[in-house]
C-alpha positions as CSV (number, residue, x, y, z in Angstrom):
1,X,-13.7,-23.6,-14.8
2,X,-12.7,-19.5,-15.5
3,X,-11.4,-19.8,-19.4
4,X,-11.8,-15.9,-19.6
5,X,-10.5,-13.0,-16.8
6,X,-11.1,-9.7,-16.9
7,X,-8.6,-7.7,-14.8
8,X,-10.3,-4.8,-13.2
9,X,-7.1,-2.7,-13.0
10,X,-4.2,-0.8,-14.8
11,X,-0.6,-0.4,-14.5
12,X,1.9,-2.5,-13.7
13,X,-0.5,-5.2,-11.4
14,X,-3.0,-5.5,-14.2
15,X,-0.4,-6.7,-16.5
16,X,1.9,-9.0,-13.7
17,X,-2.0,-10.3,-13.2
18,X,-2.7,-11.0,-17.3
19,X,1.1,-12.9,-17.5
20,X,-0.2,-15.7,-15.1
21,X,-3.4,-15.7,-16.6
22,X,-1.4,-16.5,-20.4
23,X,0.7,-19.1,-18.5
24,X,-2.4,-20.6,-17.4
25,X,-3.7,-20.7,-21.1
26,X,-6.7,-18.1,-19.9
27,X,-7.3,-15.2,-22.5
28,X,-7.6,-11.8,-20.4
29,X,-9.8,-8.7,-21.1
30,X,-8.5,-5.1,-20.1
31,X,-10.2,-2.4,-19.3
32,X,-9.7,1.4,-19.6
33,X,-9.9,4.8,-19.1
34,X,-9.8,7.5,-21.8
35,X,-5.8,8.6,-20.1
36,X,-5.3,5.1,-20.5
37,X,-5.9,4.6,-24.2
38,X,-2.0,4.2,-24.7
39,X,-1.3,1.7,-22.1
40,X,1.0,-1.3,-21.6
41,X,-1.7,-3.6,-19.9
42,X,-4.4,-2.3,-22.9
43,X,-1.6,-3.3,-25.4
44,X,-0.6,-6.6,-23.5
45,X,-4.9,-8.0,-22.8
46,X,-6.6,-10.0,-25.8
47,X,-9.0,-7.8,-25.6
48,X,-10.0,-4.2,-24.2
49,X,-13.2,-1.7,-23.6
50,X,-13.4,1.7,-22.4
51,X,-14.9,2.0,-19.2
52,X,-15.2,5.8,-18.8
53,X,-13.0,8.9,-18.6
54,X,-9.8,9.7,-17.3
55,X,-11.2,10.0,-13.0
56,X,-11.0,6.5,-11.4
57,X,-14.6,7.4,-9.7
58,X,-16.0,7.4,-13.5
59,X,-14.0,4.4,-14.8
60,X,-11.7,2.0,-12.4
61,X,-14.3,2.7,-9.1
62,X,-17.0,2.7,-11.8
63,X,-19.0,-0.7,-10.7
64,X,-22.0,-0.5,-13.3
65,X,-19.2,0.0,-16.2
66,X,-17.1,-3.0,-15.4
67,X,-19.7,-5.6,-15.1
68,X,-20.7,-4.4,-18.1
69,X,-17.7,-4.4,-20.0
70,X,-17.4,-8.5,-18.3
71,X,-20.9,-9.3,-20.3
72,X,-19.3,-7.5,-23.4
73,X,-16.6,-10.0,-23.3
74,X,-17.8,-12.6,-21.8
75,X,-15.4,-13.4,-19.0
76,X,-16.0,-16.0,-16.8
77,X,-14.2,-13.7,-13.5
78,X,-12.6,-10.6,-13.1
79,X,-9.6,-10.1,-11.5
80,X,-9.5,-6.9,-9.1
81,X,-5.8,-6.8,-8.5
82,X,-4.6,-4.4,-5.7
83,X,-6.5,-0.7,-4.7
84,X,-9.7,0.7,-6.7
85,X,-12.2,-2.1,-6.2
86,X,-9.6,-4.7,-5.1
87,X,-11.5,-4.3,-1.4
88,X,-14.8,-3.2,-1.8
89,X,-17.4,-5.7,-0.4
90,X,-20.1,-4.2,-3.0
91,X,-18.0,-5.0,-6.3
92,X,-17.8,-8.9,-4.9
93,X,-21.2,-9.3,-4.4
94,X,-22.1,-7.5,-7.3
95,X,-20.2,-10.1,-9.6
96,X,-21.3,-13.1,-7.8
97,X,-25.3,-11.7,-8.4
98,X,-24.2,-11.3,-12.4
99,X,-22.8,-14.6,-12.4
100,X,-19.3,-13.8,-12.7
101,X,-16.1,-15.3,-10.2
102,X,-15.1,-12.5,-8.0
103,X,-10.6,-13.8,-7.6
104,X,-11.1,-12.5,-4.4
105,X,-13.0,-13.2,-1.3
106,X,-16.1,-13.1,0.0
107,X,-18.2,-9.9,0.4
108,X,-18.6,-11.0,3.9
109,X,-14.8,-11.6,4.8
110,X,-13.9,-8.2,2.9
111,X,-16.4,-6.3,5.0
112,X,-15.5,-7.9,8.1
113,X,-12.0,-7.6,8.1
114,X,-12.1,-3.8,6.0
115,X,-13.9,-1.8,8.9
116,X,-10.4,-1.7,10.9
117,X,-12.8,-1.8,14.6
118,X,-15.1,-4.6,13.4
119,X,-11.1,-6.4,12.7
120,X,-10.0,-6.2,16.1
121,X,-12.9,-7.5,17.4
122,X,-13.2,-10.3,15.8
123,X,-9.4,-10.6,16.7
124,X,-9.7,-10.5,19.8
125,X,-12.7,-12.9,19.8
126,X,-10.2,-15.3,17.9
127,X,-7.2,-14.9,20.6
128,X,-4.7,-13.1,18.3
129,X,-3.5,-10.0,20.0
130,X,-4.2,-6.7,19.3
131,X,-2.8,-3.7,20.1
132,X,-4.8,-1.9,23.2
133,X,-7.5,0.4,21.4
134,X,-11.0,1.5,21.5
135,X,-14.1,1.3,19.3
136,X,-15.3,3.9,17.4
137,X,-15.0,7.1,18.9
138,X,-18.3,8.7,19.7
139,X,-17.4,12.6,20.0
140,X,-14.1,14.5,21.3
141,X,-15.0,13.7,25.4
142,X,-14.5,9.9,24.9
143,X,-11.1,10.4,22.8
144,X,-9.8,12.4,25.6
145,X,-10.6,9.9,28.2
146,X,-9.2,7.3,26.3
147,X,-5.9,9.5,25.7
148,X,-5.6,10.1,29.4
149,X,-6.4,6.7,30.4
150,X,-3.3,5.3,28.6
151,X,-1.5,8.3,27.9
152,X,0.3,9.3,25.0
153,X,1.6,8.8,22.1
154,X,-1.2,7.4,20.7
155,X,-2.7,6.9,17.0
156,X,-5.9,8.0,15.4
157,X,-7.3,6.0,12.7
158,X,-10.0,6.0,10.3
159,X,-12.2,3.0,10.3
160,X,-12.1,2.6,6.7
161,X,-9.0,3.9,6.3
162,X,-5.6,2.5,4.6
163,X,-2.7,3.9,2.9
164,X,-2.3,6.6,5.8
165,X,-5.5,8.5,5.0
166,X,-6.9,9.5,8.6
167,X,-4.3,8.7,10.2
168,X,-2.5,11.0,13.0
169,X,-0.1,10.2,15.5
170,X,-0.6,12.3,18.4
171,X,2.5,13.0,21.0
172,X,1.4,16.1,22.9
173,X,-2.1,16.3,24.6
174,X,-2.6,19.8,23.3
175,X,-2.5,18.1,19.9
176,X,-5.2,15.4,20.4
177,X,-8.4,17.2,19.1
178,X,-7.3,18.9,15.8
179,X,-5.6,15.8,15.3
180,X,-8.7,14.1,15.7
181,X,-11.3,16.6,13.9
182,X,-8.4,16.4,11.2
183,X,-8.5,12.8,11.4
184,X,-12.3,12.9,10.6
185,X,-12.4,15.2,7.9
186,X,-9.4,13.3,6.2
187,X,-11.4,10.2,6.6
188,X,-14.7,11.6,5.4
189,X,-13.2,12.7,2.3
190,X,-11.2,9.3,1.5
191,X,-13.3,7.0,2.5
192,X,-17.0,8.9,2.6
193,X,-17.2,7.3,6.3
194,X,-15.8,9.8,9.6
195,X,-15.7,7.1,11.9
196,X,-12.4,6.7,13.7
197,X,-10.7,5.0,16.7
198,X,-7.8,5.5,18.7
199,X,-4.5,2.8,19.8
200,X,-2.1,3.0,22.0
201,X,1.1,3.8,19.8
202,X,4.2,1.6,20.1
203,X,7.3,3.0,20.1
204,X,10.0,2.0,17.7
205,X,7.3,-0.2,15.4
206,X,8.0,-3.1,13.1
207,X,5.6,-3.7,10.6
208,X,5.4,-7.1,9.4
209,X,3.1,-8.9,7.8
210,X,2.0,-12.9,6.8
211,X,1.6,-14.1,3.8
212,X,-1.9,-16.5,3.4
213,X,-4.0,-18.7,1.2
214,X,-6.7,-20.1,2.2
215,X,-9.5,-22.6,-0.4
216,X,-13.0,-23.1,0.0
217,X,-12.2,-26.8,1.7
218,X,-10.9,-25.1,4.9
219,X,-7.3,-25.3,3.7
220,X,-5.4,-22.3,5.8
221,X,-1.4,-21.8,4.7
222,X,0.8,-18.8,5.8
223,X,4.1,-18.4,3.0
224,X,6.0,-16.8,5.8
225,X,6.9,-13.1,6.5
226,X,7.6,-9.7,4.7
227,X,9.6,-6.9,6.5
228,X,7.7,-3.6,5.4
229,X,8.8,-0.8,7.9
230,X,10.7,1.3,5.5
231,X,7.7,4.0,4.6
232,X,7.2,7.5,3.8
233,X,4.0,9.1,5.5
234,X,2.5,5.4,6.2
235,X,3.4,4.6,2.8
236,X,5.8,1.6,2.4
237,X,9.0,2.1,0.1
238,X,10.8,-0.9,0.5
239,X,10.0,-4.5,1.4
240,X,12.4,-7.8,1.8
241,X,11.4,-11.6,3.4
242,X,12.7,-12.8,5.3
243,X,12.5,-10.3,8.1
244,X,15.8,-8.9,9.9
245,X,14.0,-8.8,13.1
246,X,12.4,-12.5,12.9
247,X,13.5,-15.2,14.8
248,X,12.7,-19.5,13.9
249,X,10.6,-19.2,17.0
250,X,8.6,-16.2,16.4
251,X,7.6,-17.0,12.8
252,X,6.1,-20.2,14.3
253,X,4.0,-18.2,16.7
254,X,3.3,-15.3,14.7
255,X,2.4,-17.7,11.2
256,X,-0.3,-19.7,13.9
257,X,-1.5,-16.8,14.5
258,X,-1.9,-15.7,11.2
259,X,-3.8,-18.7,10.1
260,X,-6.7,-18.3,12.9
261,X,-7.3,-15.0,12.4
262,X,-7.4,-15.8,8.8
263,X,-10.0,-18.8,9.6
264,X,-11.7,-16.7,12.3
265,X,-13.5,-14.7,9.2
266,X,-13.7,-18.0,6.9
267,X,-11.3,-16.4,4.6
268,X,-11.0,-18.0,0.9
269,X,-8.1,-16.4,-1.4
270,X,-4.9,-14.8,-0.8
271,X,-4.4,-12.1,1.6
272,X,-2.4,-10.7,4.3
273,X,-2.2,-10.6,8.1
274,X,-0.1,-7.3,9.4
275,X,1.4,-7.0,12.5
276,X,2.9,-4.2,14.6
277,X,6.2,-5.5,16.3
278,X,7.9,-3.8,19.2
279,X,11.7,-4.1,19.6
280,X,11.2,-6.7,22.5
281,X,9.7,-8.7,19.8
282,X,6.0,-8.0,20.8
283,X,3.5,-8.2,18.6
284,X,-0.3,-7.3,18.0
285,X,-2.7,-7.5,14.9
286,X,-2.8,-4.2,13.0
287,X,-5.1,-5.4,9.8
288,X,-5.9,-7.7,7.2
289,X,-5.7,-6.8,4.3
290,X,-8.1,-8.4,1.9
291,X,-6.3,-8.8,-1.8
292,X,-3.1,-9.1,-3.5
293,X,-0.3,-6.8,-1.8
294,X,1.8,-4.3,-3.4
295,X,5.2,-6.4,-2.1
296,X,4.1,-9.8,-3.0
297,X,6.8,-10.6,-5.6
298,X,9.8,-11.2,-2.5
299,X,7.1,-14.1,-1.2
300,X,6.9,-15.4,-5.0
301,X,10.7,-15.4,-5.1
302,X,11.9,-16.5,-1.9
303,X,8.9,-19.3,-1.3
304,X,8.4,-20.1,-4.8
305,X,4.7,-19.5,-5.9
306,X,2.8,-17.9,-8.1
307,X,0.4,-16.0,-5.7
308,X,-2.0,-14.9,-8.8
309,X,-2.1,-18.6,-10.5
310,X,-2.9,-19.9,-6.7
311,X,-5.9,-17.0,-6.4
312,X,-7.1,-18.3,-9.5
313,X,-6.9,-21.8,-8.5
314,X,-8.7,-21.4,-5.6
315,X,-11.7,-19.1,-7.3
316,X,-11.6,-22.7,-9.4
317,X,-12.8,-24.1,-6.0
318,X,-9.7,-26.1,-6.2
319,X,-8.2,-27.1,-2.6
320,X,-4.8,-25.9,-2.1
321,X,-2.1,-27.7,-3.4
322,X,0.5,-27.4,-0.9
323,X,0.5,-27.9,2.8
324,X,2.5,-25.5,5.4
325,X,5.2,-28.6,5.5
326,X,6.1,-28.5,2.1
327,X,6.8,-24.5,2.2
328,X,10.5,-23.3,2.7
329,X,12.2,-20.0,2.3
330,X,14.8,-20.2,-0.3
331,X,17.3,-16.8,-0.3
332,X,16.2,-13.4,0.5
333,X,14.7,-11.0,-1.6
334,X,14.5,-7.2,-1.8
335,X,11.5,-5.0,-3.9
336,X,12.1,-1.3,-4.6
337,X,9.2,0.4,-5.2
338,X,9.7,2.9,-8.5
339,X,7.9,6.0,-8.7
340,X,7.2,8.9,-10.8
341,X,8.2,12.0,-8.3
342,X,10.2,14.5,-6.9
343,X,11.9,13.0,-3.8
344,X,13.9,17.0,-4.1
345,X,10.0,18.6,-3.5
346,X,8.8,16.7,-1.1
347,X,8.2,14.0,-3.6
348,X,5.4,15.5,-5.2
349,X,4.1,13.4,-8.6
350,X,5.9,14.2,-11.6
351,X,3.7,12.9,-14.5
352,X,4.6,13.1,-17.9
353,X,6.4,11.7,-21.0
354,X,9.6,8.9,-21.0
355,X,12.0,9.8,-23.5
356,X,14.1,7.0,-22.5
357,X,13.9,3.6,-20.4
358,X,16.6,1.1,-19.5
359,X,15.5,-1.5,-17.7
360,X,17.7,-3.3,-15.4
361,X,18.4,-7.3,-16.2
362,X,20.6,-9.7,-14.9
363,X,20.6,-12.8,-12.8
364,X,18.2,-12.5,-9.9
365,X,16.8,-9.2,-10.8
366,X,12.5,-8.9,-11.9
367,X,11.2,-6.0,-13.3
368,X,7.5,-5.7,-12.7
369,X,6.8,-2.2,-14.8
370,X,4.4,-1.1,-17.5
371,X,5.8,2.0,-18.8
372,X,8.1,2.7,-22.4
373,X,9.2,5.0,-24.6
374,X,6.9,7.3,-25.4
375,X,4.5,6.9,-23.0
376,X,3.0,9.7,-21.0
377,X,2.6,8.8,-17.6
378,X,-1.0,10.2,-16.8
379,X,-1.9,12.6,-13.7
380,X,-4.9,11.1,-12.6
381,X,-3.7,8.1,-10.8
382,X,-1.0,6.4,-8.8
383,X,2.6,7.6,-9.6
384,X,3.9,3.8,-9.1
385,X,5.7,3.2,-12.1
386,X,7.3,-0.1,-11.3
387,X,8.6,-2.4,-8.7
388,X,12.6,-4.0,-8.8
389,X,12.7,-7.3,-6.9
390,X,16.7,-8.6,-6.3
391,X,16.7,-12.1,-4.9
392,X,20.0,-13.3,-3.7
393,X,21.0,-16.4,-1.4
394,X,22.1,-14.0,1.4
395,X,20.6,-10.3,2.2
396,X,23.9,-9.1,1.6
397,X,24.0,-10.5,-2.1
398,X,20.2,-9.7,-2.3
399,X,21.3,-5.6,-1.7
400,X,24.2,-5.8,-3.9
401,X,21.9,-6.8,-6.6
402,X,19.5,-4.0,-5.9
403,X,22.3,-1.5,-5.7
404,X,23.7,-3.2,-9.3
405,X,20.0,-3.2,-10.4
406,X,19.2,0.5,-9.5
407,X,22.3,1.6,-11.3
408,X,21.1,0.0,-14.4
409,X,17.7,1.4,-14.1
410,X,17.8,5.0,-16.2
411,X,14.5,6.8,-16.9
412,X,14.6,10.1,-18.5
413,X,11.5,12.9,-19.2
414,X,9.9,12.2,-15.8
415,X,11.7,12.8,-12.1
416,X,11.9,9.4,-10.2
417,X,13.2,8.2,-6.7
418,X,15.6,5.8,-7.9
419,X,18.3,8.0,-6.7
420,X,16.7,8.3,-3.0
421,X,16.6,4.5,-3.0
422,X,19.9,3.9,-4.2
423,X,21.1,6.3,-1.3
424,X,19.1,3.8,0.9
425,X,21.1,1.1,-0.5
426,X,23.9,2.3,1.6
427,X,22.6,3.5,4.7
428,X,24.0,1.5,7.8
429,X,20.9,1.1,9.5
430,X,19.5,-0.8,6.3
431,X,22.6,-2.9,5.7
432,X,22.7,-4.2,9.6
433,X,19.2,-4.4,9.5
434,X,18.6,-2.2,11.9
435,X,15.6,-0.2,11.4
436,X,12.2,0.7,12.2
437,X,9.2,2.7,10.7
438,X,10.9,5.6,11.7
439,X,13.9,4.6,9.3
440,X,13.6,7.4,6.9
441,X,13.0,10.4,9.2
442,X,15.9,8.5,11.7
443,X,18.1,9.2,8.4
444,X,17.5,12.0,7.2
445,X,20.2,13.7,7.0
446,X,21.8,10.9,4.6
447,X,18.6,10.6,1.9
448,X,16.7,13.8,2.0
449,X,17.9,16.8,-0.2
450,X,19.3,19.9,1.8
451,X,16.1,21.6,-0.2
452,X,14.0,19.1,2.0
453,X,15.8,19.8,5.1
454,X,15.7,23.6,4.8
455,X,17.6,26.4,5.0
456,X,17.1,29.9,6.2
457,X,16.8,32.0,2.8
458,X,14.2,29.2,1.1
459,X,12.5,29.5,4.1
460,X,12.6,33.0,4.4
461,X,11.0,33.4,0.4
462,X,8.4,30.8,1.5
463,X,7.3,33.2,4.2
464,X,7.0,36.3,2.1
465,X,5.1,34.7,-0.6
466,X,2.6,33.2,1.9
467,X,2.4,36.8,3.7
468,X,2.0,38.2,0.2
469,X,-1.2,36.1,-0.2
470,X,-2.5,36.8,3.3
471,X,-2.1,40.2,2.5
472,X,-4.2,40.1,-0.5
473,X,-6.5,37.8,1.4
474,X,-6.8,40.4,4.5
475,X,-8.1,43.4,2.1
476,X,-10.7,40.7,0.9
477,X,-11.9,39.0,4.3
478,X,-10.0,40.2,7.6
479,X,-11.3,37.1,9.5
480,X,-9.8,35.1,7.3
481,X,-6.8,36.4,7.5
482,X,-6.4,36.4,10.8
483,X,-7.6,32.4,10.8
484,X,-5.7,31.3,8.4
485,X,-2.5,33.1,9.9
486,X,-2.7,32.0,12.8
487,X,-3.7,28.1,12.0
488,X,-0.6,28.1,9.4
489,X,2.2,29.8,11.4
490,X,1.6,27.7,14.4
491,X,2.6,24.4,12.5
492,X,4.8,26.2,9.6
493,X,7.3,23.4,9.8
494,X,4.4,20.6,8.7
495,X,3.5,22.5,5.8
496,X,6.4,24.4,4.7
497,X,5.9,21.9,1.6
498,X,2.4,22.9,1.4
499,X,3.4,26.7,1.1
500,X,6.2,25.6,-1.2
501,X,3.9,24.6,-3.9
């Protein structure tokens, strides 16, 4: 049985992660990087070991360093949490060689379902539906067969890809191949891997997605459904359960559905089943993902479990506790994801030093964070800085506890977007329940900053400092003058924030 867990992480997840572990009477390692030295999860862990310096590719993504730092201690398992390693089919067999539990699944299942084509065929194979796609995309002929076979919009996607890297929605044929050589190049550099494939896009998308846990004994449970279509370049911003859209009737289907695809792969731990849901409540597998999620906390609240004490259990090779009879949804619940930017510059990271932190309290309100007074919030990684879950036993009680909970929130020394989600608070759209992934950019006008928006004379000192540079570039290289003009002016609205900075 695992007495000792390492958690292979930082932030705000590595310590929700090591509070479970306490309950459970486990003592937890951390591990760090030398910008980490100062932080919460460090201060929070039993114990702690450098792992490298301040780049995630020499410390967090840093394999060799890990397992090493797991002997040091002597933990039992390691914990990956979400991003870094949380995915990556090499770090799970890697621990299960050195003898230590991976609280996580299978190499196998994390390769299977994390090459997004090699997903929707064994999807399809499984009979859960998926939206109408290709495999991977050969050379620019095939995509633009495909794109005039079903026409557009359609959606180009890196194989490996996640968080919106290689991804580009493509509305106009003229648009399809630099999208697609964009696509590529974006993926190659996230990822190391260029391989993309196109689907057809749906209009007006819903993204929702399935709780699961699944044991070693063949045990298969969905906890219901999370509503994440409010996002920001692919991003999600804000997630509630249950879903505005959902009906009794299509949890049923969807959750079934859910559970084979989850047994189709021979899944063991927690994970997640997305779907893509159309406004005449059709729906298609997007991805699985294979860890802990972001949003998990409105599941915890409204169903009532401990996700992270359930992944443990199960590494444990204990069978599942619960069956899908006993699971209800109790309330609704709201999480607010907090970050460190700029939402008036295009919400560009804002690192640096909190002079001052209130955190917001109160009945139905949790605080997942990691950051205090004093702190310097590093450059190097992630700008999450915490998540604010409201629970309430209606969504209207639920969003009058965020809006209380947001007002309470005050960080000073680094910019934040609690006043951009505050403002969401009060859109219509989000109140009724009304909305889609194109929520933000549908609302504009009522969240973005006039400075986002634009206005003639920032956009006119935007365009003499870039033809100041091209002129110094021109008495340098002509040609690249001329290429760079010409590739910049023709889509100056896209990266009008680009020039800005």
């Amino acid at each position: 049985m695992i007495r000792k867990v390492l958690v292979a992480n930082r932030g705000e997840i590595a310590v929700r992660v090591m509070r479970s572990c306490r309950e459970l009477g486990l003592i937890t390692v951390g591990v760090y990087s030398e910008a980490d030295r100062k932080a919460m999860h460090i201060r929070y862990a039993d114990e702690a070991y450098l792992i490298g310096p301040a780049p995630s590719r020499e410390s967090y993504l840093n394999i060799d360093n890990i397992i090493e730092a797991a002997k040091k201690s002597g933990a039992d398992a390691i914990h990956p949490g979400y991003g870094f390693l949380s995915e990556n089919a090499a770090f799970s067999e890697r621990c299960k060689q050195e003898g230590i539990i991976f609280i996580g699944p299978s190499a196998h299942s994390i390769s299977t379902m994390g090459d997004k084509i090699t997903a929707r065929q064994t999807m399809t194979n499984a009979g859960v539906p998926v939206v109408p796609g290709t495999e991977k995309i050969r050379d620019e002929q095939q995509a633009l067969e495909f794109a005039h076979q079903v026409g557009v919009p359609i959606m180009i996607k890196a194989s490996a890809g996640g968080g919106g890297k290689g991804m580009r929605l493509v509305k106009d044929m003229d648009d399809l191949l630099p999208s697609f050589r964009t696509a590529k190049s974006e993926a190659l550099n996230a990822f190391g891997d260029d391989s993309v494939y196109i689907e057809k896009y749906i209009e007006s998308p819903h993204h929702i997605e399935f709780q699961i846990l699944a044991d070693r004994h063949g045990n298969v449970i969905h906890l219901f459904e999370r509503e994440c279509s409010i996002q920001r370049r692919h991003q999600k911003v804000i997630e509630e359960t249950p879903s505005p859209l959902m009906t009794p009737e299509l949890r049923e289907e969807m959750g079934k559905f859910a559970v084979a695809a989850t047994k189709a792969v021979n899944y063991e731990g927690a994970g997640t089943i997305e779907f893509i849901v159309s406004d005449s409540l059709e729906y298609y597998f997007l991805e699985m993902n294979t860890r802990l999620q972001v949003e998990h906390p409105v599941t915890e609240r409204v169903v009532g479990v401990d996700l992270v004490k359930e992944q443990i259990n199960i590494a444990n090779g204990l069978p599942l506790a619960m069956k899908q009879e006993d699971l209800k949804q109790t309330g609704h619940a709201i999480q607010c994801r907090i970050y460190a930017e700029d939402p008036d510059h295009n919400f560009i990271p804002h690192p640096g030093v909190v002079t001052h932190i209130t955190v917001p309290l109160g009945l139905g309100v949790r605080y997942d964070g990691y950051v205090y007074e004093g702190y310097e919030i590093p450059m190097h990684y992630d700008p999450l800085i915490s998540k604010l879950i409201s629970w309430g036993k209606t969504r209207a009680e639920s969003i009058a506890r965020m809006r209380r909970a947001l007002y309470e929130y005050k960080i000073t020394g680094v910019k934040t977007n609690i006043k951009f989600l505050e403002k969401i608070m009060d859109v219509p759209d989000f109140i009724e329940g009304r909305y889609n992934t194109h929520f933000i950019e549908n609302n504009s006008d009522r969240l973005l900053s006039p400075k986002l928006c634009g206005t003639e004379c920032e956009d006119m000192a935007i365009i003499a400092c870039f033809i100041d540079y091209l002129d110094k570039i021109e008495k340098v290289q002509p040609q690249k003058f001329t290429e760079e003009f010409a590739s910049t002016w023709k889509d100056f609205g896209r990266k009008r924030s680009v020039l800005r900075l």
